[in-house]
Backbone as JSON Lines, residues from 0, in Angstrom:
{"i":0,"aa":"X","n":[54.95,103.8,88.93],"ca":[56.04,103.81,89.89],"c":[57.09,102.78,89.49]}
{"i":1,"aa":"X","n":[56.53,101.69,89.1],"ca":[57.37,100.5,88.4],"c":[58.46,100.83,87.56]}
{"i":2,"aa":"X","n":[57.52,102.09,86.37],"ca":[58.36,102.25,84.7],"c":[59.23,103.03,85.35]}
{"i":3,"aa":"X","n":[59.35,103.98,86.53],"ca":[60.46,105.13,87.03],"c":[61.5,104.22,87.53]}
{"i":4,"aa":"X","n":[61.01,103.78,88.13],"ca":[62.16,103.1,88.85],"c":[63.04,102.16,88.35]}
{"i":5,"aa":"X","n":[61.9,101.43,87.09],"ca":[63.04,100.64,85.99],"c":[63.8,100.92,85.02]}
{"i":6,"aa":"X","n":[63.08,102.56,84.71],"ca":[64.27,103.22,83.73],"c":[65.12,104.08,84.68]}
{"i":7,"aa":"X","n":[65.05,104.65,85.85],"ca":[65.77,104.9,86.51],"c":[67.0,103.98,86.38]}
{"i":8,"aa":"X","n":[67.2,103.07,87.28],"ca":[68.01,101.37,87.29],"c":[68.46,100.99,85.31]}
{"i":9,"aa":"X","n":[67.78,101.46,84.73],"ca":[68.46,101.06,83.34],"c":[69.31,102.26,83.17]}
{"i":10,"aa":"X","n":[69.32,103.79,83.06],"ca":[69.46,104.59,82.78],"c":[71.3,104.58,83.94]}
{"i":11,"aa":"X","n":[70.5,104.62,85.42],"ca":[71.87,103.96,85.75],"c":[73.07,103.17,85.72]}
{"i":12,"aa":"X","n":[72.55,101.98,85.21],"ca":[73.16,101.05,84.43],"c":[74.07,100.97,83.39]}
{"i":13,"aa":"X","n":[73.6,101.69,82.26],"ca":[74.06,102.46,81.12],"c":[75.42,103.63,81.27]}
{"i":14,"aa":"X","n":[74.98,104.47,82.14],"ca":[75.75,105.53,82.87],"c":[76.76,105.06,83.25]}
{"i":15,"aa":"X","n":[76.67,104.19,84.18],"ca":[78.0,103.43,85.16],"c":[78.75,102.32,83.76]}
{"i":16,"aa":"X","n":[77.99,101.95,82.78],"ca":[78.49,100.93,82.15],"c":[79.43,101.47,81.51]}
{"i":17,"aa":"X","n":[79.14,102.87,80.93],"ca":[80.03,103.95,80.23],"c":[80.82,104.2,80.53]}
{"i":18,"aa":"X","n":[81.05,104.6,82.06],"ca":[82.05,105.31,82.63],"c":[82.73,104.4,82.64]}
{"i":19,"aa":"X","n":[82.66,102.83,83.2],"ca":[83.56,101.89,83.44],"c":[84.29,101.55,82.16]}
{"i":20,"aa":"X","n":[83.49,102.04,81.45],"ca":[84.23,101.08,79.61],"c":[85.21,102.33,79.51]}
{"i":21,"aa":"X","n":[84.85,103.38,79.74],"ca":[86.36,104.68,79.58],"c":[87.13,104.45,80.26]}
{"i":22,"aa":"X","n":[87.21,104.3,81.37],"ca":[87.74,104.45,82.37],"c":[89.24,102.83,82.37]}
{"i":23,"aa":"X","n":[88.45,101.9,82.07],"ca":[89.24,100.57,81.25],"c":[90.11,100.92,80.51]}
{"i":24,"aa":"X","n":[89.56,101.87,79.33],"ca":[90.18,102.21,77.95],"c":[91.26,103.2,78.21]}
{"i":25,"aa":"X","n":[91.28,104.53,79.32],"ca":[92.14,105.07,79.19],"c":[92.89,104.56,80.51]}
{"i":26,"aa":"X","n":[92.82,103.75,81.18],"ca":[93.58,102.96,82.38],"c":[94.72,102.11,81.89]}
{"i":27,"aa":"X","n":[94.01,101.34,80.39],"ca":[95.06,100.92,79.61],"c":[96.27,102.04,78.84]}
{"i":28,"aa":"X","n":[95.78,102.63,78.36],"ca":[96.5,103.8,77.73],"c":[97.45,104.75,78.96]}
{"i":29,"aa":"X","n":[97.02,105.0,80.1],"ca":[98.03,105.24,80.57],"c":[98.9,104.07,81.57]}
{"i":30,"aa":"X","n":[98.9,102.75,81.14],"ca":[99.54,101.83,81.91],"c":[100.81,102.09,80.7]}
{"i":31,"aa":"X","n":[100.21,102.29,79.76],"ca":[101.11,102.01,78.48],"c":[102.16,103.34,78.5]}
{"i":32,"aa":"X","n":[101.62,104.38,78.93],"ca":[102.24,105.52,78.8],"c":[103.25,105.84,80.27]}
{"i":33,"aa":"X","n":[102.65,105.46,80.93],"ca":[103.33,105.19,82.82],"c":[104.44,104.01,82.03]}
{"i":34,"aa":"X","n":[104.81,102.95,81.47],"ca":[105.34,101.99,81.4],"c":[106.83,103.09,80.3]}
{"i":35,"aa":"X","n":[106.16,103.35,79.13],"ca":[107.37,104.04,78.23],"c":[107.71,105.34,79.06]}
{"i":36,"aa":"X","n":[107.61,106.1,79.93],"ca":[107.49,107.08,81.04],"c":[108.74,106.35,81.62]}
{"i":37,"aa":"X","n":[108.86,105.47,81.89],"ca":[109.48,104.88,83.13],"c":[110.74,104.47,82.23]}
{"i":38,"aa":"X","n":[110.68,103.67,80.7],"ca":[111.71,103.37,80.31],"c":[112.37,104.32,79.9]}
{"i":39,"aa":"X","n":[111.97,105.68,79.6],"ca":[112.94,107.09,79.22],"c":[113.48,107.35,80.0]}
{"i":40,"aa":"X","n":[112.47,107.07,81.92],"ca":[113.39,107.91,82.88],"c":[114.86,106.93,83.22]}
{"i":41,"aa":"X","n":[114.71,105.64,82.95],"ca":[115.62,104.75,83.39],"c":[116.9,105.01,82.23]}
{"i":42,"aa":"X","n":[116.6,105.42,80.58],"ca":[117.24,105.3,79.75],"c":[118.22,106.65,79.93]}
{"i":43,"aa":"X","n":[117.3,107.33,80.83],"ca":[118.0,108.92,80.96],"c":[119.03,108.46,82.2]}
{"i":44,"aa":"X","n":[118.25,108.16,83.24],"ca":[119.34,107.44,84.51],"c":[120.78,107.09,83.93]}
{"i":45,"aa":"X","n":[120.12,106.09,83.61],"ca":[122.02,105.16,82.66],"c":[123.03,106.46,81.76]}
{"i":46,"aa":"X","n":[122.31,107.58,81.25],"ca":[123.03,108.67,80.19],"c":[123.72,109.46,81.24]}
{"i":47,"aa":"X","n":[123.26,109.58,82.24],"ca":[123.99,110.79,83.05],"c":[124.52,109.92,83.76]}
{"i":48,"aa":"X","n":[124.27,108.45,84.37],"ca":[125.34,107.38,85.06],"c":[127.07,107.77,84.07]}
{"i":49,"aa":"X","n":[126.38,107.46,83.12],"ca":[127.86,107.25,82.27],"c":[128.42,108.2,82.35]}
{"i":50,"aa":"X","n":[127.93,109.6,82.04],"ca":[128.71,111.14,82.14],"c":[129.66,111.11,83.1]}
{"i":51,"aa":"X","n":[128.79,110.54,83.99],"ca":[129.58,110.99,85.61],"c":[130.62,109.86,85.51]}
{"i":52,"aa":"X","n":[130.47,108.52,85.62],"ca":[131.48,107.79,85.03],"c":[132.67,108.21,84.11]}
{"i":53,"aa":"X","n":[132.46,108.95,83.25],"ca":[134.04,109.47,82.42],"c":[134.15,110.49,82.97]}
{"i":54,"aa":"X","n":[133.75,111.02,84.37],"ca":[134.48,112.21,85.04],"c":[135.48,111.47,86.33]}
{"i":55,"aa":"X","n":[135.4,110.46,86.44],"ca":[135.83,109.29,87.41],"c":[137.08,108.49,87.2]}
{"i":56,"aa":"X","n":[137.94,107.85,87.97],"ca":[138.96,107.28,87.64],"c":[138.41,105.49,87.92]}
{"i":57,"aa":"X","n":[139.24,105.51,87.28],"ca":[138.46,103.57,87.74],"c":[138.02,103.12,88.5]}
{"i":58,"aa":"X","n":[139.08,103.46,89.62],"ca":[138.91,102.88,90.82],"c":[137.82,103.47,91.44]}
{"i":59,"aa":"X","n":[137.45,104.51,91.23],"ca":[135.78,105.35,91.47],"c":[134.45,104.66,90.74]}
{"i":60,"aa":"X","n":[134.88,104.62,89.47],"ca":[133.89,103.82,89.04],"c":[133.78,102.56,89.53]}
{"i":61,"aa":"X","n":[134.32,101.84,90.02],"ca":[134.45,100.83,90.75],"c":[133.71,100.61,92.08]}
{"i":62,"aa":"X","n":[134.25,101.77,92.77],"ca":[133.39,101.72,94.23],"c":[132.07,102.87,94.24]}
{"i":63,"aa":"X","n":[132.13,103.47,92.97],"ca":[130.27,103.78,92.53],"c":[129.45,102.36,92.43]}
{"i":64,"aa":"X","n":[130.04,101.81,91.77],"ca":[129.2,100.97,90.94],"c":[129.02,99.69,91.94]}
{"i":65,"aa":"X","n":[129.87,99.21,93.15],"ca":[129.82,98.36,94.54],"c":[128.64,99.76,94.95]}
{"i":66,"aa":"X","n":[128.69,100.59,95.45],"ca":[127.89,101.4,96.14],"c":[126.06,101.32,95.34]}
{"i":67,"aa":"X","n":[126.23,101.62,94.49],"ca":[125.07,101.62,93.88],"c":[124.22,100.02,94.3]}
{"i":68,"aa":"X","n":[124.89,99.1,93.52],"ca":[124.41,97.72,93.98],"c":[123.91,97.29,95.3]}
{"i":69,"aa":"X","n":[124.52,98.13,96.16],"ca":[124.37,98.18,97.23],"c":[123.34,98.68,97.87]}
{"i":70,"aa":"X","n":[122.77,99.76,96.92],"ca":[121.37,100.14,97.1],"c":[121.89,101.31,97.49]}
{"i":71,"aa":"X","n":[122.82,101.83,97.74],"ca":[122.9,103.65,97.68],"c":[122.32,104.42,96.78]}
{"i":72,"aa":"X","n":[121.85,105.49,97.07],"ca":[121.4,106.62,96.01],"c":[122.67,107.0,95.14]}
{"i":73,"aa":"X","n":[122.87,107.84,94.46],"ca":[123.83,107.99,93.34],"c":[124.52,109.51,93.92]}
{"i":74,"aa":"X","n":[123.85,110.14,94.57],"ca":[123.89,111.48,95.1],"c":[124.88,111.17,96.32]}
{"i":75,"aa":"X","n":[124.38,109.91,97.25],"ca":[125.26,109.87,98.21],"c":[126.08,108.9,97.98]}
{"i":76,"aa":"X","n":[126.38,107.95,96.71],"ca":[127.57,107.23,96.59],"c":[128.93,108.39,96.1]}
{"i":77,"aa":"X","n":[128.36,109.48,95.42],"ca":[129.08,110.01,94.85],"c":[129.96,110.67,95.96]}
{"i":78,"aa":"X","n":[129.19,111.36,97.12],"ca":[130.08,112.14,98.13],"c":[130.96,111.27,98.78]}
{"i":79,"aa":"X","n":[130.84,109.74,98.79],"ca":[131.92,109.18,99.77],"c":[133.3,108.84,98.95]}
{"i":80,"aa":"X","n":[133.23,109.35,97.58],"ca":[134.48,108.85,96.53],"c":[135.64,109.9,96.93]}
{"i":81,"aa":"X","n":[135.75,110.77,97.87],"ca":[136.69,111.76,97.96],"c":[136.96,112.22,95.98]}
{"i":82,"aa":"X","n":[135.98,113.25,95.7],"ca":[136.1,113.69,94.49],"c":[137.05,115.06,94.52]}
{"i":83,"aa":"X","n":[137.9,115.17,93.56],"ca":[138.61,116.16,93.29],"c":[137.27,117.62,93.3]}
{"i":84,"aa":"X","n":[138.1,118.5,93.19],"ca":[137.31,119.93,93.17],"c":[136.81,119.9,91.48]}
{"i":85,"aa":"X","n":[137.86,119.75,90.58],"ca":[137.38,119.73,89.59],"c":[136.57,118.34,88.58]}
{"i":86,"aa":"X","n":[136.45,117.13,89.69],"ca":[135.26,116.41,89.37],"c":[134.17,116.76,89.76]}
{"i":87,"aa":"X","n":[134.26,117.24,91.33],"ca":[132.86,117.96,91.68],"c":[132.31,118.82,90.83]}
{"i":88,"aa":"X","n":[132.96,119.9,90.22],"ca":[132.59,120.77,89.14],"c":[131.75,119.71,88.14]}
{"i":89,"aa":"X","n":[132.64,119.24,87.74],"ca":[131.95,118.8,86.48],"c":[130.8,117.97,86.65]}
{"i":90,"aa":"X","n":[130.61,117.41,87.8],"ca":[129.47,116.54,87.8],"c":[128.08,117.55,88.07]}
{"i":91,"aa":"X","n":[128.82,119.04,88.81],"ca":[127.23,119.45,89.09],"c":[126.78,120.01,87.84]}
{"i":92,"aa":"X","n":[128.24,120.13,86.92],"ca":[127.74,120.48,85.67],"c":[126.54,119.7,84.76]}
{"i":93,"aa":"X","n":[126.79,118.73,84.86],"ca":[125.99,116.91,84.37],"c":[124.66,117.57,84.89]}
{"i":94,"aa":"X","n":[124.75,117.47,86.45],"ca":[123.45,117.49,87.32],"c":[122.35,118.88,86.5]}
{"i":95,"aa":"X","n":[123.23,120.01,86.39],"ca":[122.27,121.14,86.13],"c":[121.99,120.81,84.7]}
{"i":96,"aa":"X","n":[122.96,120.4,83.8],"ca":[122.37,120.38,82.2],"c":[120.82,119.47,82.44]}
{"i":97,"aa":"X","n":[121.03,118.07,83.01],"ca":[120.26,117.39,82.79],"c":[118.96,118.02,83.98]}
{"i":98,"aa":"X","n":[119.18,118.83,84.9],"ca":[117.76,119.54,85.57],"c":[117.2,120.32,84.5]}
{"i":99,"aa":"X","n":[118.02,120.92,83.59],"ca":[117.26,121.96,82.85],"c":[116.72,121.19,81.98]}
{"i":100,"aa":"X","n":[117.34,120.03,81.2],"ca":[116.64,119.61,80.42],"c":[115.35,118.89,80.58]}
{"i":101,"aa":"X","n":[115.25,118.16,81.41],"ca":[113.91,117.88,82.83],"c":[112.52,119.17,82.44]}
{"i":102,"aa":"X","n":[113.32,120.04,82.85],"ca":[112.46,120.94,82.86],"c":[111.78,121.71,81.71]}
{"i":103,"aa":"X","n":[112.68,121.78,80.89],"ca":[112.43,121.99,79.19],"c":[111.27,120.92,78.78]}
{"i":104,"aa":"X","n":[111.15,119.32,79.32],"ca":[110.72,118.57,78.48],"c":[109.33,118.86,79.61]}
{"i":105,"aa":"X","n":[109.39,119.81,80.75],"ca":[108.34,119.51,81.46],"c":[107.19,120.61,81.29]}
{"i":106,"aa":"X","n":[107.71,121.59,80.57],"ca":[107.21,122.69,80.34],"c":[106.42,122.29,78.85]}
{"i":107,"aa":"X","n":[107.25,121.39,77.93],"ca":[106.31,121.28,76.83],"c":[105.28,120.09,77.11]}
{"i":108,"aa":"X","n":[105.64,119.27,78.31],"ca":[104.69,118.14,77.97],"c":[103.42,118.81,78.75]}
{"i":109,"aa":"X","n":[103.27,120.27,79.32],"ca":[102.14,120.36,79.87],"c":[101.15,121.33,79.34]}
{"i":110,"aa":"X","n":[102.26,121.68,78.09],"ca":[101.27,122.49,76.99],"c":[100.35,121.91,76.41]}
């Protein structure tokens, strides 16, 4: 009853020791991958900031860029700039290239 129960308790031991040592190993690996994840999405943020920026007159970029700091979303700093018809165009243009491309990169990363 002794030897069951002590290789039981070792056998457990072993088991849990395993799982925890993977579980470490790929916790690191995706801290690492969550971390460069985050600097593409931020590096992508700033690429379509700027787009929309050279669709803007200064003084827009100006009170985007007070708005933003401010902690506004980018979606609703943009509606209070009184935008022309044909900046609106062009920005949802920005918006859809960069949804599709989103989606392009989302379709291969799940192959």
């Amino acid at each position: 009853m002794k030897k069951t129960i002590a290789t039981t308790f070792l056998l457990v031991t072993i088991l849990v020791g395993g799982i925890t040592a993977c579980n470490s190993s790929n916790s690191s690996d995706a801290s690492q991958s969550n971390a460069s994840q985050s600097q593409e999405r931020t590096q992508k943020r700033e690429a379509v900031r700027k787009q929309i920026e050279a669709v803007l007159t200064p003084e827009q970029v100006q009170q985007l860029q007070t708005k933003l700091q401010q902690g506004e979303k980018m979606r609703q700093a943009l509606s209070s700039l009184n935008l022309t018809p044909d900046q609106k165009t062009k920005i949802q243009e920005i918006y859809k290239a960069n949804y599709a491309q989103r989606q392009k990169q989302s379709k291969e990363n799940s192959q």
